[in-house]
C-alpha positions as CSV (number, residue, x, y, z in Angstrom):
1,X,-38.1,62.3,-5.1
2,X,-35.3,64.3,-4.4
3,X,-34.9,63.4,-1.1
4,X,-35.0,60.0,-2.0
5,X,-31.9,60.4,-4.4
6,X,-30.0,62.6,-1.8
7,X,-30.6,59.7,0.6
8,X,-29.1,57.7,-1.7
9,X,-26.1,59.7,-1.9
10,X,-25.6,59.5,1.8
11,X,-25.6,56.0,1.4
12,X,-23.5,55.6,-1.3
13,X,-20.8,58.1,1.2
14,X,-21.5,55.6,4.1
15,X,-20.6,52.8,2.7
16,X,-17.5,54.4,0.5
17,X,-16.3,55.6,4.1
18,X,-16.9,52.1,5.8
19,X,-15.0,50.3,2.9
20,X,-12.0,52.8,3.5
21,X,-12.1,52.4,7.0
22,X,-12.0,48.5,6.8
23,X,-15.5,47.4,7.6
24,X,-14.9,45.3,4.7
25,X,-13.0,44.7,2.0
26,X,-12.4,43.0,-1.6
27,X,-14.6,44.0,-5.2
28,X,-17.4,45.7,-3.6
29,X,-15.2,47.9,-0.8
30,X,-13.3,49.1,-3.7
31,X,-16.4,50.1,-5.9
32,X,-18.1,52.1,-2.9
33,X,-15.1,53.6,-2.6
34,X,-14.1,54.6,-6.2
35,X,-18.0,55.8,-6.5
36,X,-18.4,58.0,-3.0
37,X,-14.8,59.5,-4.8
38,X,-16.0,59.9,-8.2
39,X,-19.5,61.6,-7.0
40,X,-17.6,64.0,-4.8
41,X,-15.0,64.8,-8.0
42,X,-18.0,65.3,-10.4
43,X,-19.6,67.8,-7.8
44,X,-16.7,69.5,-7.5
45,X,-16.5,70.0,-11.2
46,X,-20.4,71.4,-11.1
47,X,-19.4,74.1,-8.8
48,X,-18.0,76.8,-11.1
49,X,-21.6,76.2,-12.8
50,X,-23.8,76.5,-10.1
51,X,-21.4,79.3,-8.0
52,X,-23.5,82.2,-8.6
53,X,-27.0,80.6,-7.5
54,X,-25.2,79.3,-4.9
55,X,-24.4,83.0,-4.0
56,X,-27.8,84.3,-4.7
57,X,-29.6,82.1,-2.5
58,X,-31.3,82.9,0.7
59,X,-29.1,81.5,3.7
60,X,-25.8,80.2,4.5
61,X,-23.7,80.5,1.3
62,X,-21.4,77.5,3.0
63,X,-24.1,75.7,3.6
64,X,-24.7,75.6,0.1
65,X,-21.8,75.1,-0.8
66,X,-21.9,72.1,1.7
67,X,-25.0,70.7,0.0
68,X,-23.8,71.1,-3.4
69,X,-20.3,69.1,-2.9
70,X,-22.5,66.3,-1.3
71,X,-25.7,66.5,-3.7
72,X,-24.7,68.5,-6.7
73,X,-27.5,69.1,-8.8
74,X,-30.0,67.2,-6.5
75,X,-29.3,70.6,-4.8
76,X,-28.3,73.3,-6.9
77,X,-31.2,72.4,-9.5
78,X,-34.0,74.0,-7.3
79,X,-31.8,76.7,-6.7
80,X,-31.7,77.5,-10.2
81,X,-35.0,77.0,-11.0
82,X,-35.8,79.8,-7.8
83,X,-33.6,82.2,-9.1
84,X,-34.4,81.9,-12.8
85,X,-38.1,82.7,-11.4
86,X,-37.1,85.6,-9.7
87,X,-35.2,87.3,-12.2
88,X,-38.0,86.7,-15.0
């Protein structure tokens, strides 16, 4: 299920970066666009949360942090899940 959702992100990123490229325009380019922005701003936001499993986790820590700016919690979720199990 996950994978469907981060899928869907990706999407949702493809066609905000069409619609600001120009690959077309009026109501819709401008919605894609204000929502591929708006998803990145809320992960950003989600980052101070999520920083120290981000750390913890086995692997690149910038690939993570990657991750976590594209997918947020799609991402960090199961990363706190893993470390909650390992410190209880």
């Amino acid at each position: 299920m996950l994978t469907v959702l981060k899928l869907g992100c990706l999407v949702l990123y493809a066609l905000g970066l069409a619609a600001f490229a120009g690959a077309f325009s009026g109501s819709p380019a401008l919605a894609f666009e204000v929502l591929a922005a708006g998803f990145v701003v809320v992960h950003v936001f989600e980052l101070p949360f999520v920083w120290k499993a981000l750390r913890a986790a086995p692997g690149s820590f910038a690939g993570h942090l990657v991750q976590a700016l594209l997918f947020g919690m799609l991402h960090s979720l199961p990363l706190l899940r893993a470390q909650r199990q390992r410190t209880a």
